[in-house]
mmCIF file as Biopython writes it, N, C-alpha, C and O atoms, coordinates in Angstrom:
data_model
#
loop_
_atom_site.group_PDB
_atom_site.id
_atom_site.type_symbol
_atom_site.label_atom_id
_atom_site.label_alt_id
_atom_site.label_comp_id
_atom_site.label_asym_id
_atom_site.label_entity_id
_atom_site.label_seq_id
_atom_site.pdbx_PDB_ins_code
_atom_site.Cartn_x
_atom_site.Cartn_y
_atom_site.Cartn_z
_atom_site.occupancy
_atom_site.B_iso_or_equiv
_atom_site.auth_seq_id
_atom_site.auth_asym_id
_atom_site.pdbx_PDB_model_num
ATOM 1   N N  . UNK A ? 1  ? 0.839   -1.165 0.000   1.0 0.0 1  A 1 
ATOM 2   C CA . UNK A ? 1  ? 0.000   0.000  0.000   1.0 0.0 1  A 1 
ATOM 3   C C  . UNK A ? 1  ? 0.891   1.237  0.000   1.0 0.0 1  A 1 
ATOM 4   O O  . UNK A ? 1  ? 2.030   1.269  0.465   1.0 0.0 1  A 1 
ATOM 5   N N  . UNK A ? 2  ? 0.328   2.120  -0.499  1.0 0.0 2  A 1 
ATOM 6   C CA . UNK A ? 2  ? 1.050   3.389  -0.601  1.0 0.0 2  A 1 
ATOM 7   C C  . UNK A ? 2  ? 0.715   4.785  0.202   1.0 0.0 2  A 1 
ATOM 8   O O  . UNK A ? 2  ? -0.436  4.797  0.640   1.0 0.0 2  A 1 
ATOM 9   N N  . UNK A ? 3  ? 1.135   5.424  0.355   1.0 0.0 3  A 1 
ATOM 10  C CA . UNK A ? 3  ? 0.206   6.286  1.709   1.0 0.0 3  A 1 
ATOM 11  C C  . UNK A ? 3  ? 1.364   8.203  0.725   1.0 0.0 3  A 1 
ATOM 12  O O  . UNK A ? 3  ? 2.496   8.495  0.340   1.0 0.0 3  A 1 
ATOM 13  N N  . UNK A ? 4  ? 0.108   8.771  0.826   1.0 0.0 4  A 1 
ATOM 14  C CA . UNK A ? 4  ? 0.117   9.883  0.108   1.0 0.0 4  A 1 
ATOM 15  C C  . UNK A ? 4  ? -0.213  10.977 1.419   1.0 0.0 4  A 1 
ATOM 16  O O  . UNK A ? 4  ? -0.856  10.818 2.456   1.0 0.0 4  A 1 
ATOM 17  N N  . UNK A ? 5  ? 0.517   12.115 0.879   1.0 0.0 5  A 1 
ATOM 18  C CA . UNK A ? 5  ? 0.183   12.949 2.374   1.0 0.0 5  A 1 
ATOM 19  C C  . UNK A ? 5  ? -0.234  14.246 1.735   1.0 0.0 5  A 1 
ATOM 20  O O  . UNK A ? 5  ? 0.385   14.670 0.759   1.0 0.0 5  A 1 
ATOM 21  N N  . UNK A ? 6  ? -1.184  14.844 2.209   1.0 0.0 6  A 1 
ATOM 22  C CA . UNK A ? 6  ? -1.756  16.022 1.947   1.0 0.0 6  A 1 
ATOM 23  C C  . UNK A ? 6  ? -0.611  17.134 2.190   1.0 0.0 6  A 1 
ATOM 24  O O  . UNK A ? 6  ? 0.406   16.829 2.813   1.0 0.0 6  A 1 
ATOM 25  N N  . UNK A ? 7  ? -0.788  18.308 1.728   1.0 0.0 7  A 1 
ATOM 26  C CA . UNK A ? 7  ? 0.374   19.645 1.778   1.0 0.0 7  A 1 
ATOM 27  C C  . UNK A ? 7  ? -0.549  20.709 1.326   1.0 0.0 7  A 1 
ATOM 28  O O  . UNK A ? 7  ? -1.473  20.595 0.520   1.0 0.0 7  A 1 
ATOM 29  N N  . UNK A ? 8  ? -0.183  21.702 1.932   1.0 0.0 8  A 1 
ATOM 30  C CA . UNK A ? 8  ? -0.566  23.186 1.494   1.0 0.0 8  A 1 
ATOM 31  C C  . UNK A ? 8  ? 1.047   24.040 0.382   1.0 0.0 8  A 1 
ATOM 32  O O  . UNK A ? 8  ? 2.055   24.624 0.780   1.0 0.0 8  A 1 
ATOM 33  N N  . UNK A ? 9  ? 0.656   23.769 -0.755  1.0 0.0 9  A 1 
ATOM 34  C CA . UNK A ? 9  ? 1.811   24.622 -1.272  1.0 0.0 9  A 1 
ATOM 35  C C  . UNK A ? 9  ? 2.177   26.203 -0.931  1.0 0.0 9  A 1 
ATOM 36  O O  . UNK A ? 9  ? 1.294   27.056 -1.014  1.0 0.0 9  A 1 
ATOM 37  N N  . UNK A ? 10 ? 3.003   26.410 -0.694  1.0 0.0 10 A 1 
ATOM 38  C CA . UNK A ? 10 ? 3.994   27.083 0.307   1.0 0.0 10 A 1 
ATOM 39  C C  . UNK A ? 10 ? 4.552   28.536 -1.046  1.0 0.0 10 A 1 
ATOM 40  O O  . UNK A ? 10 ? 4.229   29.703 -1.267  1.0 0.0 10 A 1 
ATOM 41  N N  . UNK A ? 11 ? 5.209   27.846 -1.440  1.0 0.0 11 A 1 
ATOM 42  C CA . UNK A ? 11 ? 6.160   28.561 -2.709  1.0 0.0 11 A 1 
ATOM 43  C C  . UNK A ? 11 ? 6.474   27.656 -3.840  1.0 0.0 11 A 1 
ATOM 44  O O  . UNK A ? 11 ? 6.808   26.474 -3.767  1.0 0.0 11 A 1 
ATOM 45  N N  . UNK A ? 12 ? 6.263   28.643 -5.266  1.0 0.0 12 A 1 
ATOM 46  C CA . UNK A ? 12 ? 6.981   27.490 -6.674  1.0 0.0 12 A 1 
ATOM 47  C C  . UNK A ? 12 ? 8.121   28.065 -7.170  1.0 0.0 12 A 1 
ATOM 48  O O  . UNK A ? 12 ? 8.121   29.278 -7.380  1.0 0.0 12 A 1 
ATOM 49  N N  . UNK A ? 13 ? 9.468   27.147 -7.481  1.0 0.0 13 A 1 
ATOM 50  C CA . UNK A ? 13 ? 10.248  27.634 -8.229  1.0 0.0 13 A 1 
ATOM 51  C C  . UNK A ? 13 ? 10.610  26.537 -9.231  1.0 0.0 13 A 1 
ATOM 52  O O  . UNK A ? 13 ? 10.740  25.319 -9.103  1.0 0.0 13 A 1 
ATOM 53  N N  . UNK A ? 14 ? 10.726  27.355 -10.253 1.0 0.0 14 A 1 
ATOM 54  C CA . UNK A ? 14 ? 11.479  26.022 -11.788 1.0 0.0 14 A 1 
ATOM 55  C C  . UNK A ? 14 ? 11.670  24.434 -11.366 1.0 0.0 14 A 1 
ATOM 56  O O  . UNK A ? 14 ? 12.664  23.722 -11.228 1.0 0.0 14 A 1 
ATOM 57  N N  . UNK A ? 15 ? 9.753   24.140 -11.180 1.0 0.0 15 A 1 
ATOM 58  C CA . UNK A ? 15 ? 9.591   22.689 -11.232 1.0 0.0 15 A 1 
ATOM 59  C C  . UNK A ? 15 ? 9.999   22.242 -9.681  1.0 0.0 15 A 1 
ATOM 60  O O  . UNK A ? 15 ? 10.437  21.097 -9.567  1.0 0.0 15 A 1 
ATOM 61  N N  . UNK A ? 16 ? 9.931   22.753 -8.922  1.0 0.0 16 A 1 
ATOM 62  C CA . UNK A ? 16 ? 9.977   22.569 -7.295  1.0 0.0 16 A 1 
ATOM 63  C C  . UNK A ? 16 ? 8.989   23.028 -6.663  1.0 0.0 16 A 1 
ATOM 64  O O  . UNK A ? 16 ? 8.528   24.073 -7.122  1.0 0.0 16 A 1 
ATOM 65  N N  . UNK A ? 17 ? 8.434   22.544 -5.635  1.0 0.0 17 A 1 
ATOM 66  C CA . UNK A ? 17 ? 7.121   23.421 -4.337  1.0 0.0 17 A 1 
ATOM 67  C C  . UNK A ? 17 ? 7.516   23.161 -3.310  1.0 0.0 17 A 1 
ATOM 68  O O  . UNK A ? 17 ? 7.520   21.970 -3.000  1.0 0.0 17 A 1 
ATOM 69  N N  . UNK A ? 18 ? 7.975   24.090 -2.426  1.0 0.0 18 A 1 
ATOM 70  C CA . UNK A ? 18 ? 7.871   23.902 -1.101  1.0 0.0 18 A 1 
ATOM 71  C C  . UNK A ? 18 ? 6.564   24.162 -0.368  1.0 0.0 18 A 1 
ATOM 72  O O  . UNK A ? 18 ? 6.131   25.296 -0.160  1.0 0.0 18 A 1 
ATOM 73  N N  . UNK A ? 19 ? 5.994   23.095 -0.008  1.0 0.0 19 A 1 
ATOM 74  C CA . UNK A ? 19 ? 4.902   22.648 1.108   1.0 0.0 19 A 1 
ATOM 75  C C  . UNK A ? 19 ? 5.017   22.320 2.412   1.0 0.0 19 A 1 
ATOM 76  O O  . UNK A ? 19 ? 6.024   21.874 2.963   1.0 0.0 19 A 1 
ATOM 77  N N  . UNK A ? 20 ? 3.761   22.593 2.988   1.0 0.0 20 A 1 
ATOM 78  C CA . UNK A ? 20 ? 3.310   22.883 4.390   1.0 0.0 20 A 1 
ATOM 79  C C  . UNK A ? 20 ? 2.516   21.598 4.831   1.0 0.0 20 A 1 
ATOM 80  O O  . UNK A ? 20 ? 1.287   21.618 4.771   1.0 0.0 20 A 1 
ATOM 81  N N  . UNK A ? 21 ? 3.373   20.167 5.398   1.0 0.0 21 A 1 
ATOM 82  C CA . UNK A ? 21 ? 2.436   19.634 5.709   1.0 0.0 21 A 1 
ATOM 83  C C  . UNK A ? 21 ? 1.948   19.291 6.955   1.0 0.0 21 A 1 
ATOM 84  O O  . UNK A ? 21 ? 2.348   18.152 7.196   1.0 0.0 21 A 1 
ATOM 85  N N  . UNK A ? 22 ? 1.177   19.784 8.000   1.0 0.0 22 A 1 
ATOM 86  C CA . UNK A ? 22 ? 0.943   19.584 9.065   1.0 0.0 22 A 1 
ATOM 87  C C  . UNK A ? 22 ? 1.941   20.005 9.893   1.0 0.0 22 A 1 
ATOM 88  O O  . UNK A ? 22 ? 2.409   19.293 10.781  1.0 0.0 22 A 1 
ATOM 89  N N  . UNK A ? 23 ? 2.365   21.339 9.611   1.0 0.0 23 A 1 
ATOM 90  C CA . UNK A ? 23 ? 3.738   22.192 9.999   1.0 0.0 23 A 1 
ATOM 91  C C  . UNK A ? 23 ? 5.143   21.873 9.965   1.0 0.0 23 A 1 
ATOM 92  O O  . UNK A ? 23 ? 6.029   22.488 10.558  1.0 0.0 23 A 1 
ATOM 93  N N  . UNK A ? 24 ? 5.304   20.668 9.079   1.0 0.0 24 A 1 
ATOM 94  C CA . UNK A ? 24 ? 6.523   20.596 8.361   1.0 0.0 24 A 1 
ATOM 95  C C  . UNK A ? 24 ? 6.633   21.038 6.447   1.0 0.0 24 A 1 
ATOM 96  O O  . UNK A ? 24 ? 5.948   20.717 5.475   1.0 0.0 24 A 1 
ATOM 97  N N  . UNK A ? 25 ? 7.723   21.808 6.613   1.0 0.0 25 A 1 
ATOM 98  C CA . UNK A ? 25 ? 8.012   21.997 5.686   1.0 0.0 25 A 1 
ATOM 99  C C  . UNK A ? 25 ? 8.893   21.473 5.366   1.0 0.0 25 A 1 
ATOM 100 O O  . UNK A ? 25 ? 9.883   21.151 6.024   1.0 0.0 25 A 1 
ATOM 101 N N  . UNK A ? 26 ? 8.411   21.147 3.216   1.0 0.0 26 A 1 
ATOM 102 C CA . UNK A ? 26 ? 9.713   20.362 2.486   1.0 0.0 26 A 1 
ATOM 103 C C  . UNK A ? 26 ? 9.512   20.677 1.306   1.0 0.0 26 A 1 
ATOM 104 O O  . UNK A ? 26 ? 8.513   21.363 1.088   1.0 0.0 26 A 1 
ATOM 105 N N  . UNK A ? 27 ? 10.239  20.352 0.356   1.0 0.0 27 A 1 
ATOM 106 C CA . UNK A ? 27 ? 11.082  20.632 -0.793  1.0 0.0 27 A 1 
ATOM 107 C C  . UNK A ? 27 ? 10.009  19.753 -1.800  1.0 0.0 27 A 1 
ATOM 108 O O  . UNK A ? 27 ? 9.898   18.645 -1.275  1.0 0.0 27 A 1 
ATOM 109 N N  . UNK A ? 28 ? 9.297   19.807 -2.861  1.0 0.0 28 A 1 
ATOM 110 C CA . UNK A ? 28 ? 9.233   18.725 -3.475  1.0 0.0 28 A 1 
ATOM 111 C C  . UNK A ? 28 ? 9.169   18.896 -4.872  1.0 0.0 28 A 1 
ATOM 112 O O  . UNK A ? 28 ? 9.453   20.049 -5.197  1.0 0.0 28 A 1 
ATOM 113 N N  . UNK A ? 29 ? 8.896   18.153 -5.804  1.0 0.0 29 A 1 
ATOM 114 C CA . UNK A ? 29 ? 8.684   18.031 -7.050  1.0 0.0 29 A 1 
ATOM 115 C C  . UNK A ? 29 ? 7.381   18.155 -7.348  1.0 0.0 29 A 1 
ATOM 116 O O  . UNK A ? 29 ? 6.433   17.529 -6.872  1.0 0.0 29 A 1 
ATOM 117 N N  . UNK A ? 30 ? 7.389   19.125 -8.286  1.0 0.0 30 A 1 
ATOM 118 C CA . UNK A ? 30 ? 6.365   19.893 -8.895  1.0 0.0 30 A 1 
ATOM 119 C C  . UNK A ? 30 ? 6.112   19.592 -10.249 1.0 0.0 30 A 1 
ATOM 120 O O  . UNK A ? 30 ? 5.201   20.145 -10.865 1.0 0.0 30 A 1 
ATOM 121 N N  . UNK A ? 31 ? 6.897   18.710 -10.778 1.0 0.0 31 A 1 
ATOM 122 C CA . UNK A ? 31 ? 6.412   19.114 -12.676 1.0 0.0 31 A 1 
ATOM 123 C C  . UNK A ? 31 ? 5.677   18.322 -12.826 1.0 0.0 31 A 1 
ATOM 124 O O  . UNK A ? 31 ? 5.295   18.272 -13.995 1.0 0.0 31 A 1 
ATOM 125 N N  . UNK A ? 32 ? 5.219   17.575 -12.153 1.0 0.0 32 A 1 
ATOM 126 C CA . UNK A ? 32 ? 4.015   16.657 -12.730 1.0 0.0 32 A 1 
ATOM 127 C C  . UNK A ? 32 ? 2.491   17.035 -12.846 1.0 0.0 32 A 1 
ATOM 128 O O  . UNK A ? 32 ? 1.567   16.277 -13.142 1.0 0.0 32 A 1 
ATOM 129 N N  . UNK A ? 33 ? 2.420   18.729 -12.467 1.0 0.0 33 A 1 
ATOM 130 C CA . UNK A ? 33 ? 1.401   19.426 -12.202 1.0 0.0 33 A 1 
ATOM 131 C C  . UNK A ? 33 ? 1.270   20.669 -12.979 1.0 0.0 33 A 1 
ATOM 132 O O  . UNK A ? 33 ? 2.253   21.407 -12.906 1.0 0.0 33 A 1 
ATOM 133 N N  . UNK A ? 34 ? 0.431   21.016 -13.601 1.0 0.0 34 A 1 
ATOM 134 C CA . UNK A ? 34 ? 0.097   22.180 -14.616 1.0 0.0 34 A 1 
ATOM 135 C C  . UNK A ? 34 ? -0.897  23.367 -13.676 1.0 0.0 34 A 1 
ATOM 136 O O  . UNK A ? 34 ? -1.927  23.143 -13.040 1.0 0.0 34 A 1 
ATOM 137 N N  . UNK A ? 35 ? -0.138  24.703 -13.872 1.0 0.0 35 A 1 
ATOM 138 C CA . UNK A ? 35 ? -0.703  25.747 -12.960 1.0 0.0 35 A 1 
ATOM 139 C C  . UNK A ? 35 ? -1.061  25.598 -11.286 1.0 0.0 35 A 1 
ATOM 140 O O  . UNK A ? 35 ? -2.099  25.936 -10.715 1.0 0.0 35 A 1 
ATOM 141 N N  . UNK A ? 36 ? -0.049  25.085 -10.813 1.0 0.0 36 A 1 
ATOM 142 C CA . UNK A ? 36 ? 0.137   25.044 -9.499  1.0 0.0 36 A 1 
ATOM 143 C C  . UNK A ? 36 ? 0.635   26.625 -8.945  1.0 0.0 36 A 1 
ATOM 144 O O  . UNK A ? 36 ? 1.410   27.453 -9.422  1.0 0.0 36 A 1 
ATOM 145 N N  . UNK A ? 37 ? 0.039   26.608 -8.071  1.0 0.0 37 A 1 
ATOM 146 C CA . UNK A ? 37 ? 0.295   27.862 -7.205  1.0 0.0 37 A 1 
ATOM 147 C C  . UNK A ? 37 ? 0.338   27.939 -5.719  1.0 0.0 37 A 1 
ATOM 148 O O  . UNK A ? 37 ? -0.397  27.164 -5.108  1.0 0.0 37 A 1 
ATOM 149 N N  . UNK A ? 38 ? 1.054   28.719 -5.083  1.0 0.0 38 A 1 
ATOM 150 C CA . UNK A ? 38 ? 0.487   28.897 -3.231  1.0 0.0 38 A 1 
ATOM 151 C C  . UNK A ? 38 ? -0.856  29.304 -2.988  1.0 0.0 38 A 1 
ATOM 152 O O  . UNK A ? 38 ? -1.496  30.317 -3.269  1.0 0.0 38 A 1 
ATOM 153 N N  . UNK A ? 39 ? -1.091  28.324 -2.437  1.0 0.0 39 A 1 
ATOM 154 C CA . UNK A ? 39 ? -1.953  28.263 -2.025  1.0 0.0 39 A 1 
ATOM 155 C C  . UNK A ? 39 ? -2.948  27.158 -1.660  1.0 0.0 39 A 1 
ATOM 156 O O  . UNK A ? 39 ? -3.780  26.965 -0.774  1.0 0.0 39 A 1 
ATOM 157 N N  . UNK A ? 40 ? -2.466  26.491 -2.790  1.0 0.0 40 A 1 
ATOM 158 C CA . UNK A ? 40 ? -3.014  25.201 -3.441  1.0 0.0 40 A 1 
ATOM 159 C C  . UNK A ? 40 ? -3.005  24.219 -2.856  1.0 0.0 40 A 1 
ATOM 160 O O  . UNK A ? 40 ? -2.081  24.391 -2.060  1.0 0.0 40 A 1 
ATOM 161 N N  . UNK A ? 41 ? -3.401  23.272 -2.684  1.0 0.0 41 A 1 
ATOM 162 C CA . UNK A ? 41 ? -3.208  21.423 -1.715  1.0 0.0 41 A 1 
ATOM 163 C C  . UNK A ? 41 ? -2.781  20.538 -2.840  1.0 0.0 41 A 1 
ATOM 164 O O  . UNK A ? 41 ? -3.113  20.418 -4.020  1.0 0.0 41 A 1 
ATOM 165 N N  . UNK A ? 42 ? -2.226  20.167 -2.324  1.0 0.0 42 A 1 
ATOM 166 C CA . UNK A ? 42 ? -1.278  18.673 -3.492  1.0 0.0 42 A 1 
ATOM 167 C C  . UNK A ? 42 ? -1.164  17.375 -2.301  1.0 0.0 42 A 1 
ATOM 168 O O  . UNK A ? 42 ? -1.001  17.443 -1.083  1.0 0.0 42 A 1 
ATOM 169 N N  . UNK A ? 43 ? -1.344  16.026 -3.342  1.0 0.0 43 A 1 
ATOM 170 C CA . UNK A ? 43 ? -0.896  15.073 -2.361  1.0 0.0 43 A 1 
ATOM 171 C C  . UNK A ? 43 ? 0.092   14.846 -2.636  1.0 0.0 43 A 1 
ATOM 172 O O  . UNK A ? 43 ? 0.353   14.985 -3.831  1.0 0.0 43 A 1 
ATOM 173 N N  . UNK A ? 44 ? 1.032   14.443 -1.849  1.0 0.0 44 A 1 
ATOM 174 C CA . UNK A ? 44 ? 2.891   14.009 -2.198  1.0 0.0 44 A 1 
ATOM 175 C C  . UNK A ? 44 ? 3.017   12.867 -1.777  1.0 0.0 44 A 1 
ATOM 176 O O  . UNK A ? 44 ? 2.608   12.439 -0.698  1.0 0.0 44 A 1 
ATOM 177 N N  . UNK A ? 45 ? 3.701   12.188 -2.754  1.0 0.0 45 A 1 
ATOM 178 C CA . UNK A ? 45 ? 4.311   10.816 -2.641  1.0 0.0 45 A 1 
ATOM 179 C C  . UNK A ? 45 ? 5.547   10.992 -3.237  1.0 0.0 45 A 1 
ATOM 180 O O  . UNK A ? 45 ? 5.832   11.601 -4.268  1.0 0.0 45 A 1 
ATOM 181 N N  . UNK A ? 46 ? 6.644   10.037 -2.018  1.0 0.0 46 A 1 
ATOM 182 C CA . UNK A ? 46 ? 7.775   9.852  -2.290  1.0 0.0 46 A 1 
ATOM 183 C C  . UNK A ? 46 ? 8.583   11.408 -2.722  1.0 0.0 46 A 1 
ATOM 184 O O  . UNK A ? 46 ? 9.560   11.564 -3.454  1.0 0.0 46 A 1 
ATOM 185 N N  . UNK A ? 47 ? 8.013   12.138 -2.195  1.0 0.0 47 A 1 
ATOM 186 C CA . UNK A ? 47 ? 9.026   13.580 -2.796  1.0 0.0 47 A 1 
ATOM 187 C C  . UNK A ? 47 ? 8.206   14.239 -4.196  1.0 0.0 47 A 1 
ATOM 188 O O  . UNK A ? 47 ? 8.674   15.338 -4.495  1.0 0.0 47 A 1 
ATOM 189 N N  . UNK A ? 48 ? 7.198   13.825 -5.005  1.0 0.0 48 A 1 
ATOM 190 C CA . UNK A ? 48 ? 6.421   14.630 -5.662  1.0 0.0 48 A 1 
ATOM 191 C C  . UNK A ? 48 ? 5.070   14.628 -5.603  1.0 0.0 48 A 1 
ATOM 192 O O  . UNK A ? 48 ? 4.261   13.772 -5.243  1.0 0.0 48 A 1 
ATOM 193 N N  . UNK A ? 49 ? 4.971   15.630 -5.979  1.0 0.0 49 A 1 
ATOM 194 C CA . UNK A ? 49 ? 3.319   16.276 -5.986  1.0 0.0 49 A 1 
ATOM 195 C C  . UNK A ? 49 ? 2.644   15.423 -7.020  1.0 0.0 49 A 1 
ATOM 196 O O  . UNK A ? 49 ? 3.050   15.510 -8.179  1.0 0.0 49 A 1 
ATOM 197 N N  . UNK A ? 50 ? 1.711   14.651 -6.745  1.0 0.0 50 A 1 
ATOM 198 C CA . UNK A ? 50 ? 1.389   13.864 -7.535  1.0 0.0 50 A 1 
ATOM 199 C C  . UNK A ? 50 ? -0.310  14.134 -8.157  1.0 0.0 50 A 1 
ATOM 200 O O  . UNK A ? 50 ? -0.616  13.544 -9.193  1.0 0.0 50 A 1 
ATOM 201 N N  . UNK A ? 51 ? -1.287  14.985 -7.511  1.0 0.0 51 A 1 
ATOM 202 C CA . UNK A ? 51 ? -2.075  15.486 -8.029  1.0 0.0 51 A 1 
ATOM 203 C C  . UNK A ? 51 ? -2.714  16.341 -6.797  1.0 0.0 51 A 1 
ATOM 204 O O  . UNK A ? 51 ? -2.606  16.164 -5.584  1.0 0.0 51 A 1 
ATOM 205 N N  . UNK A ? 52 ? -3.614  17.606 -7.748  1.0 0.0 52 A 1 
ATOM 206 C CA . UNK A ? 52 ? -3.812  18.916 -7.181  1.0 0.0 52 A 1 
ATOM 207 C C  . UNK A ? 52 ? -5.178  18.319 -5.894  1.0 0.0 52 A 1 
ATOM 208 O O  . UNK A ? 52 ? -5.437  17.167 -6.241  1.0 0.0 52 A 1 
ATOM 209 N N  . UNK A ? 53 ? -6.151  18.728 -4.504  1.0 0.0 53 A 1 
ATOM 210 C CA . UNK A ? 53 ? -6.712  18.282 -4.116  1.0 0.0 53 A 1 
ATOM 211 C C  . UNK A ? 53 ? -7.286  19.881 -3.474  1.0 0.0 53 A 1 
ATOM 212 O O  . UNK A ? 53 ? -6.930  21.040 -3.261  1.0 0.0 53 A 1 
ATOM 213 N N  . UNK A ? 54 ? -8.461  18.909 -3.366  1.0 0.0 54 A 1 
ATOM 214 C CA . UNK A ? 54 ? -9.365  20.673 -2.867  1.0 0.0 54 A 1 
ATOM 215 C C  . UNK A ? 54 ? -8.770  20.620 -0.981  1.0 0.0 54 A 1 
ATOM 216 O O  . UNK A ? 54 ? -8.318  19.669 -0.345  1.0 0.0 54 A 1 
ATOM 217 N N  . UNK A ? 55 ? -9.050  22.188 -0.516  1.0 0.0 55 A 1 
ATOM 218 C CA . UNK A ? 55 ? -9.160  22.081 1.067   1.0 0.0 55 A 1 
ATOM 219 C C  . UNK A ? 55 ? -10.100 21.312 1.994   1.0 0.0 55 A 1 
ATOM 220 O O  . UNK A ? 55 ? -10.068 21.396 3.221   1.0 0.0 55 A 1 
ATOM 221 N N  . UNK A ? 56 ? -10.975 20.521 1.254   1.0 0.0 56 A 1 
ATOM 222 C CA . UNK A ? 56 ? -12.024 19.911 2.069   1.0 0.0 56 A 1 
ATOM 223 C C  . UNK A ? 56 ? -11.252 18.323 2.124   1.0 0.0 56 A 1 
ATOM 224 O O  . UNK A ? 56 ? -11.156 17.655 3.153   1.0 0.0 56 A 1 
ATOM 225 N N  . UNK A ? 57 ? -10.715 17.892 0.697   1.0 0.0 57 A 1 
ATOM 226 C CA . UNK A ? 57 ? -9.531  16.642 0.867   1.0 0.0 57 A 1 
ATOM 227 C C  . UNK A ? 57 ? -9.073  16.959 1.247   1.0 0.0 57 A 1 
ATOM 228 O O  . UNK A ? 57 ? -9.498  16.596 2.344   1.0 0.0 57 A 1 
ATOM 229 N N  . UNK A ? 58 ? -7.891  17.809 1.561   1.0 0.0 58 A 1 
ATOM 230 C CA . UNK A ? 58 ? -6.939  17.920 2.676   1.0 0.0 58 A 1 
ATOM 231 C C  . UNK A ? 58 ? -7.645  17.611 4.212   1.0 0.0 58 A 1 
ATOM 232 O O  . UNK A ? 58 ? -7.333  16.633 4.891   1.0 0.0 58 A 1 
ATOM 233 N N  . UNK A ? 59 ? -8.703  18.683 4.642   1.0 0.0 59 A 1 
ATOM 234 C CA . UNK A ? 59 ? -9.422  18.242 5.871   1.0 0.0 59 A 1 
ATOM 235 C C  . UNK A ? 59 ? -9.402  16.689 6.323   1.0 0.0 59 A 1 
ATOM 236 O O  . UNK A ? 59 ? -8.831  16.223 7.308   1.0 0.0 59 A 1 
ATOM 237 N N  . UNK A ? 60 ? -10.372 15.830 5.099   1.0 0.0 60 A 1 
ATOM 238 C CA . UNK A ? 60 ? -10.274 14.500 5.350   1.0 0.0 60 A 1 
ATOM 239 C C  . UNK A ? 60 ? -9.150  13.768 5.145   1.0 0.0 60 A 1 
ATOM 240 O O  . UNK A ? 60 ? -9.294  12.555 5.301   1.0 0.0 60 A 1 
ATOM 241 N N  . UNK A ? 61 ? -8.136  14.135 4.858   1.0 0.0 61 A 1 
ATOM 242 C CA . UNK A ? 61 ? -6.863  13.012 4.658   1.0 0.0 61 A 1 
ATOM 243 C C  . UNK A ? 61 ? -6.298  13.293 5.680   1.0 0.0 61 A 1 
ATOM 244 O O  . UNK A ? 61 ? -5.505  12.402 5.985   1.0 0.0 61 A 1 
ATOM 245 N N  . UNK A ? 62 ? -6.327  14.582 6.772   1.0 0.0 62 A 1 
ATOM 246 C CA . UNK A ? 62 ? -5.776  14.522 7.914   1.0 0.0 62 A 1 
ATOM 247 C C  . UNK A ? 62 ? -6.406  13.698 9.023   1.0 0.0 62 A 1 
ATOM 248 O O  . UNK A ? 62 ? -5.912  13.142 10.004  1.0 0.0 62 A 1 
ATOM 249 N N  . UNK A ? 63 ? -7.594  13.786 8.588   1.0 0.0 63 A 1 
ATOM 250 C CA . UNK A ? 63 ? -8.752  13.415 9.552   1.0 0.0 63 A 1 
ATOM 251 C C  . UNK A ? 63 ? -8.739  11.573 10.114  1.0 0.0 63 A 1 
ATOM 252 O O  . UNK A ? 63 ? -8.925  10.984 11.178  1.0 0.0 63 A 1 
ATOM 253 N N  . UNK A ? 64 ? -8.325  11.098 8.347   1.0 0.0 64 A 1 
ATOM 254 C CA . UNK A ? 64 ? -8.486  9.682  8.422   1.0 0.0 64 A 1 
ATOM 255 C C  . UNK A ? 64 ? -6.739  9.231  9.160   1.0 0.0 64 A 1 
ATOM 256 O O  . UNK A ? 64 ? -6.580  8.353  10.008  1.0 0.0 64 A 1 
ATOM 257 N N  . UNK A ? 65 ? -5.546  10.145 8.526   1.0 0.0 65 A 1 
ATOM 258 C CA . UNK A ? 65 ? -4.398  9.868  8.941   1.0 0.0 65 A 1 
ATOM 259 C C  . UNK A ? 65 ? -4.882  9.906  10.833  1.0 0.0 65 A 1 
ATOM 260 O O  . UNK A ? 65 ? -4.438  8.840  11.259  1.0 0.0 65 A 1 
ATOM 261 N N  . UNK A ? 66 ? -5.405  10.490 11.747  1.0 0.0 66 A 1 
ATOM 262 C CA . UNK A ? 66 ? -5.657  10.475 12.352  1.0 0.0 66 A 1 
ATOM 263 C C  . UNK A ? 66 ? -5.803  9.623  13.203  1.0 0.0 66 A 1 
ATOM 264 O O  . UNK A ? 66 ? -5.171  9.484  14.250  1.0 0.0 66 A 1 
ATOM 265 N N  . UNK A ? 67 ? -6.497  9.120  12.862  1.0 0.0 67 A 1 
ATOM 266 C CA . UNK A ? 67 ? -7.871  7.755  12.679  1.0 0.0 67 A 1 
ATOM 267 C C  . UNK A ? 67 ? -6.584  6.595  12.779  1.0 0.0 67 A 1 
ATOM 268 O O  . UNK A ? 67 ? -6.282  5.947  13.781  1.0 0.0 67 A 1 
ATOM 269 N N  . UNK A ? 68 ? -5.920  6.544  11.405  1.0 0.0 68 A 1 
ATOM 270 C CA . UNK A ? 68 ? -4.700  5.128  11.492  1.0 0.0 68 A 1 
ATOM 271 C C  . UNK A ? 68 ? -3.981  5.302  12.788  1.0 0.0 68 A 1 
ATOM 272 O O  . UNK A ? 68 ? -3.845  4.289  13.475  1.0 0.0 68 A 1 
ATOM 273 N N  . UNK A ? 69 ? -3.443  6.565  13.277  1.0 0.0 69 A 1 
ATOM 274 C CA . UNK A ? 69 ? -2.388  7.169  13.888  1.0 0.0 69 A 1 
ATOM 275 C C  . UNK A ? 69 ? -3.000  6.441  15.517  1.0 0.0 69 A 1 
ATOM 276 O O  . UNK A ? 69 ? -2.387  6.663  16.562  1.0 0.0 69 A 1 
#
């Protein structure tokens, strides 16, 4: 199984995002995403942003990480 973690994008530079996840910040890979911006929620796996997610998914992916935790 694979486990994907929600992020608040932070800042973009040339194919990089630094994100906010649950008050860690990190570095990740961005090019797999078209018109990403701060502000935005991405899920990250393994070090990239692997697709864009609204603030209400973010809510529940913390919610359920929770839940496992």
């Amino acid at each position: 199984m694979c486990v994907g973690l929600s992020a608040k994008v932070v800042k973009i530079s040339e194919g990089t995002a630094v994100v906010d996840a649950g008050g860690a910040k990190r570095e990740v890979s961005a090019q797999l995403l078209e018109d990403l911006e701060p502000g935005d929620y991405v899920m990250v796996h393994a070090g990239v942003a692997i697709a864009k997610i609204t603030d209400e998914d973010d809510d529940e992916t913390d919610q359920l990480m929770e839940e496992l935790l």
